[in-house]
C-alpha positions as CSV (number, residue, x, y, z in Angstrom):
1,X,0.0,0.0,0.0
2,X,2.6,3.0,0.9
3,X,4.7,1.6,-2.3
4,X,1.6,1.9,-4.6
5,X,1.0,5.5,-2.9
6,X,4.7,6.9,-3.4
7,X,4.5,5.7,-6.7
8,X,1.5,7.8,-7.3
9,X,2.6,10.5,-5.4
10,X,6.1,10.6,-7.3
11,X,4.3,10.1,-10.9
12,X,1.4,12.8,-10.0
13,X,4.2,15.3,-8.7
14,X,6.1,14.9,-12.2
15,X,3.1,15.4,-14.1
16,X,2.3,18.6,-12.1
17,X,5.6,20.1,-13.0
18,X,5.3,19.1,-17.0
19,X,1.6,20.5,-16.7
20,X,3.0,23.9,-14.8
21,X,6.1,23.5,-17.7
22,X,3.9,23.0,-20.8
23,X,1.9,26.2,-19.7
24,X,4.7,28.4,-19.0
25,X,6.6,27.3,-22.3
26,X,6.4,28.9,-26.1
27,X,6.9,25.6,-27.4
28,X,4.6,22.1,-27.9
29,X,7.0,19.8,-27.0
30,X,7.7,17.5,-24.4
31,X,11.5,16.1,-24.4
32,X,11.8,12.4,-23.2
33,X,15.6,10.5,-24.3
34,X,16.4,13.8,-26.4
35,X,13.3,13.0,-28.5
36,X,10.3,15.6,-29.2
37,X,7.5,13.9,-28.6
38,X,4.7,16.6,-30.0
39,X,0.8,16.0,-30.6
40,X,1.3,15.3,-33.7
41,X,3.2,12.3,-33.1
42,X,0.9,11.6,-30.0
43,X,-2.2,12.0,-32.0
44,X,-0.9,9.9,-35.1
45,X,1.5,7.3,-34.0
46,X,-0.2,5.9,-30.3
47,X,-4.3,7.3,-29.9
48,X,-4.8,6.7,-34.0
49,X,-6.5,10.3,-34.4
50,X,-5.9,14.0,-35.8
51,X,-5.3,16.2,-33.0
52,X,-8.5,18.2,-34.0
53,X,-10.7,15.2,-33.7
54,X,-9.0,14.7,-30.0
55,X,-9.2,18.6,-29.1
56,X,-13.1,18.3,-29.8
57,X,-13.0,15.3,-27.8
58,X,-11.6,17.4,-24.6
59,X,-14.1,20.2,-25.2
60,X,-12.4,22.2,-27.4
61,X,-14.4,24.1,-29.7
62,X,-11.7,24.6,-32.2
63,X,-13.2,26.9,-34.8
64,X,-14.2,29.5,-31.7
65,X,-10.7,29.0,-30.2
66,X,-9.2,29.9,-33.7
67,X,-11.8,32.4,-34.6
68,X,-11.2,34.4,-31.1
69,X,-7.0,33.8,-31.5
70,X,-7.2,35.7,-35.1
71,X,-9.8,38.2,-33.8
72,X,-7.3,39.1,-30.6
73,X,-4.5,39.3,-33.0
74,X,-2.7,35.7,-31.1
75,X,-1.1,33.0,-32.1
76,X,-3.0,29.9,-31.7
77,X,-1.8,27.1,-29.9
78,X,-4.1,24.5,-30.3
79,X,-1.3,21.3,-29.1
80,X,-0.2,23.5,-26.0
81,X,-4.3,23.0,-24.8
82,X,-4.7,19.3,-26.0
83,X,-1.2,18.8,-23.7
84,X,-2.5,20.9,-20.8
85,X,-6.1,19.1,-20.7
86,X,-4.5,15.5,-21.0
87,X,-2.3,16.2,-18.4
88,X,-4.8,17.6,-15.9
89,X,-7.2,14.7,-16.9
90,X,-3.9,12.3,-16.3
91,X,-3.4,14.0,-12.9
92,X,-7.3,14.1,-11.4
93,X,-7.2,10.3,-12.1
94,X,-4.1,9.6,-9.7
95,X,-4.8,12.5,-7.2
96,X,-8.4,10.5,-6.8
97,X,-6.4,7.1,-7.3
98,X,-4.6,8.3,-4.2
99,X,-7.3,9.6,-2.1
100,X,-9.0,6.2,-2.2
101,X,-5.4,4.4,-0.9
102,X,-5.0,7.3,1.8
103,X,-6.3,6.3,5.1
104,X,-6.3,9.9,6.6
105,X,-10.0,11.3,5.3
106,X,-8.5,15.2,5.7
107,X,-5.7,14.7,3.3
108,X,-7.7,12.4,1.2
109,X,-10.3,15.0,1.3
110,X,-7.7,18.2,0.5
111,X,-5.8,15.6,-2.7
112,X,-9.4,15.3,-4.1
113,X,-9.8,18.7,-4.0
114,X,-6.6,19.9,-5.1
115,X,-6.2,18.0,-8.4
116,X,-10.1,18.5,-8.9
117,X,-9.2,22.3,-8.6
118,X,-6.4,21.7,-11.2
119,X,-8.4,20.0,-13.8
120,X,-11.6,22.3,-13.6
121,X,-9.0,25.2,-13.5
122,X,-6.6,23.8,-16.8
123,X,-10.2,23.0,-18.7
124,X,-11.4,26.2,-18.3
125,X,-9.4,29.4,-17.3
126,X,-7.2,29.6,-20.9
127,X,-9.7,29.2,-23.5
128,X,-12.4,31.1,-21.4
129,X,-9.8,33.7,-21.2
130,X,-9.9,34.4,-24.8
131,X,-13.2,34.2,-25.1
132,X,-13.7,36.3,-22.5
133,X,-11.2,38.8,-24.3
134,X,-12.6,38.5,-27.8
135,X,-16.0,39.2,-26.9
136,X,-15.2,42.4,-25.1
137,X,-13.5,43.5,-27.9
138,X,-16.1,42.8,-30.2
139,X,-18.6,44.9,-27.6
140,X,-15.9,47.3,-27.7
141,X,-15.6,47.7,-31.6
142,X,-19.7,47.3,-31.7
143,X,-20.0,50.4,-29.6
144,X,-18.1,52.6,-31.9
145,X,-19.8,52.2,-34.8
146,X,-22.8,55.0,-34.6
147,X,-20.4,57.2,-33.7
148,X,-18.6,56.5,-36.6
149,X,-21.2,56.2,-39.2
150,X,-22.5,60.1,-38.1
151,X,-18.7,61.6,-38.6
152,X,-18.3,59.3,-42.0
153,X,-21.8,60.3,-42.7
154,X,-20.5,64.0,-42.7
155,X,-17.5,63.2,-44.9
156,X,-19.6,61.5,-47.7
157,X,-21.6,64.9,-47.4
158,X,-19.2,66.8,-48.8
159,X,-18.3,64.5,-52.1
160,X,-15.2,63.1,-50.6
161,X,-14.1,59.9,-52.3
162,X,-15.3,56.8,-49.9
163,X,-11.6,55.6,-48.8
164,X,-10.6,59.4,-48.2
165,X,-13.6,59.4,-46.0
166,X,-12.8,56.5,-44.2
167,X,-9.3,57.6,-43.7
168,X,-10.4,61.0,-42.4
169,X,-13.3,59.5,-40.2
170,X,-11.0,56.8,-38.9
171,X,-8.1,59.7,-37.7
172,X,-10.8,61.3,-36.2
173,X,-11.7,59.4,-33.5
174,X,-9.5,56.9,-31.3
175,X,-10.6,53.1,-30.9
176,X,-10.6,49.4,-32.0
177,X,-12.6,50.5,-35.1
178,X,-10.5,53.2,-36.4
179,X,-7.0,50.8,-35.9
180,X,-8.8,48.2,-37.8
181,X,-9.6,50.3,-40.5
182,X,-6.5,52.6,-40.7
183,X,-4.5,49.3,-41.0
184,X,-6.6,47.8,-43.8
185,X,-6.3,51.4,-45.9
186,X,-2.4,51.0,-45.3
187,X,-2.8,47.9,-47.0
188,X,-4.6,49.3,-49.6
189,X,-1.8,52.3,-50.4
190,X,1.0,49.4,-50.5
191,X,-1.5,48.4,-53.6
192,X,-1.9,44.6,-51.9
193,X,-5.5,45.4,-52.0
194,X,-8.6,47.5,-52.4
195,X,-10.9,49.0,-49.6
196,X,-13.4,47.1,-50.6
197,X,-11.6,43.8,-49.6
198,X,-10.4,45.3,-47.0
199,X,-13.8,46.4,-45.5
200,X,-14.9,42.8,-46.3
201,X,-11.7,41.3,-43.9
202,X,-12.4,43.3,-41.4
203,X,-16.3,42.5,-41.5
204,X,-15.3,38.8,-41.7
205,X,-13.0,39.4,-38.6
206,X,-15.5,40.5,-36.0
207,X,-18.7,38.9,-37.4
208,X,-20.9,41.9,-36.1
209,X,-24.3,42.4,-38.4
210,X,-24.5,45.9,-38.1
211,X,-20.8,46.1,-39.2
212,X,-21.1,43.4,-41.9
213,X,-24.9,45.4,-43.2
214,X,-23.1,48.2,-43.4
215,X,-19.9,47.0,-45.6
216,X,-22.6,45.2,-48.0
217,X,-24.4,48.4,-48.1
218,X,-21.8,50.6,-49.1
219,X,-20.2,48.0,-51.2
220,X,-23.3,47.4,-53.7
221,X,-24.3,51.0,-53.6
222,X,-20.4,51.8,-54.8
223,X,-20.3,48.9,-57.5
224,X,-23.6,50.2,-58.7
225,X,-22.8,53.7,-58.9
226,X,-26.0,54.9,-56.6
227,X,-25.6,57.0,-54.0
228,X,-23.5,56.1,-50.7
229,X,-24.8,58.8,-48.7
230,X,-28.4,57.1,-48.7
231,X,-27.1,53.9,-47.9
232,X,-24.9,55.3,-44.7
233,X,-27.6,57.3,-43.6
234,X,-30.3,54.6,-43.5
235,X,-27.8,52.0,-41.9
236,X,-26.7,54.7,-39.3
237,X,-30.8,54.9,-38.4
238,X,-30.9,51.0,-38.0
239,X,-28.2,51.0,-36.0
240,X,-28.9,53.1,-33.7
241,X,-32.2,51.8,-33.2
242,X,-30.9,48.5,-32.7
243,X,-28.5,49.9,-30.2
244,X,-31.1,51.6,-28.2
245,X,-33.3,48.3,-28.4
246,X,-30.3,46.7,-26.7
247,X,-29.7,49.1,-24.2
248,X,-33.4,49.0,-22.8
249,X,-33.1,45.0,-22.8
250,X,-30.4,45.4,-21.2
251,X,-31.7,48.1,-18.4
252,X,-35.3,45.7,-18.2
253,X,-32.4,43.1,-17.3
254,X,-31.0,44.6,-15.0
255,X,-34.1,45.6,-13.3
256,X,-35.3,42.5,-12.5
257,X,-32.0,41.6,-11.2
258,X,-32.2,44.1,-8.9
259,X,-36.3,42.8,-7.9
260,X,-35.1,39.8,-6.5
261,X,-33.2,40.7,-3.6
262,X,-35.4,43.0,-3.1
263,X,-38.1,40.7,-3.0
264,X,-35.8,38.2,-0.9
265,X,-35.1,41.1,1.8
266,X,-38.8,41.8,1.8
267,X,-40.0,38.4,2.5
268,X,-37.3,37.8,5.2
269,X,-38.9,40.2,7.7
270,X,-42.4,39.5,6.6
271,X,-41.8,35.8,7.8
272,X,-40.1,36.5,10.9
273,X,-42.9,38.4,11.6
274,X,-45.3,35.9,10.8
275,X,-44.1,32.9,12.4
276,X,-41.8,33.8,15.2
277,X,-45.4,33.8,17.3
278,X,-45.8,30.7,16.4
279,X,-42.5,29.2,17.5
280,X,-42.3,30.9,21.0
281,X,-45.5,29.5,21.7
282,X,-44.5,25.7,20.2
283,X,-41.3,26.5,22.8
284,X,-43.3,28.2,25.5
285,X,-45.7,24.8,25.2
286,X,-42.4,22.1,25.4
């Protein structure tokens, strides 16, 4: 019995330090006899399946994971997760393992803990990171757009040409939106592309409708020769009713989160008052 637990404890105690190594490094690799031993080879050679097939097995949604690395401007490292969740899966399995051979119920009680605390903490906290990241800057770069539309509005106003517009809209004002789109029109003056590609990149990016309704508006209206001032001005409306619509879902929300401890704090007293007769006579009575 106190071989098999050393021999947990001294296997759990490596795989804690590769798990707290793997997550500090840059690299996917794990060196064992001077050999890199990466997913890939993992994936291929001993489990039989593509690391993207085993990442959605660990509850990986890849194509958010990727879609929210490109959006935050990151590197993905899909391996460095499938390592990290193996490893924490590996490690909750001898940590229990352990418990159950431990006699003592408090450190039993504290290992189960611990490496359930380590897996729950390993599955979630860096992909909900990034999520959590992404969609903040997606509220963020949401948020700017009626102000934008009004100034670019403006611009078109006076006959300025649509990327000149931009350009000068975009220098204007300080914020996600205006980086975004002062980097795609330096793309465009390198002559790598046109503004019109570079409004639908950008669009793809973020995935926001009102961003993506507005690119398609000005777009056809451009290719067709009508007029882009009509187009900007009747997305800029529709956005900014939309946004409104939000913001009073939002604040009905938010009200009834704020009824229910109201309601709670309410009832409290009501039902001390109610049946605290009722129990000092039950006492009185024993």
């Amino acid at each position: 019995m106190e071989i098999a637990i050393a021999v947990f404890t001294g296997i759990t105690v490596f795989l804690l330090i590769l798990l707290i190594a793997t997550l500090l490094s840059k690299e996917n690799i794990i060196l064992i006899n001077k050999e890199k031993l990466t997913v890939d080879h993992v994936c291929n050679r001993i489990i039989k399946t593509e690391p993207e097939v085993l990442a959605d097995k660990l509850g990986i949604q890849t194509d958010k994971y990727m879609f929210n690395c490109n959006l935050l401007g990151i590197e993905p490292n899909l391996e460095k997760l499938i390592i990290t969740r193996i490893l924490s899966v590996v490690i909750t399995v001898l940590g229990i393992l352990m418990a159950i051979l431990l006699n003592t119920p408090i450190i039993s009680l504290f290992i189960g803990l611990v490496t359930t605390a380590i897996t729950i903490l390993v599955f979630i906290a860096p992909t909900a990171t990034i999520n959590d990241h992404a969609q903040k800057k997606k509220e963020q770069f949401e948020s700017e757009i009626p102000r934008f539309l009004d100034l670019f509005q403006t611009a078109i106003k006076i006959n300025l040409p649509v990327a000149t517009a931009i350009k000068m809209t975009a220098e204007s004002i300080d914020g996600i939106l205006s980086e975004e789109l002062l980097k795609a029109l330096v793309v465009t003056e390198l002559g790598t592309s046109n503004w019109l590609d570079s409004l639908y990149d950008i669009a793809q990016k973020y995935e926001i409708d009102s961003f993506s309704d507005f690119v398609l508006d000005i777009v056809t209206a451009f290719q067709k020769g009508s007029d882009i001032t009509e187009s900007v001005e009747r997305q800029s409306r529709n956005i900014k009713s939309s946004t409104l619509l939000g913001a009073k879902e939002q604040a009905a929300k938010v009200t009834s989160l704020i009824l229910i401890p109201v309601v709670v704090f309410k009832m409290i007293p009501l039902m001390i008052i109610l049946f605290l007769p009722v129990i000092l006579q039950i006492l009185n009575g024993m």
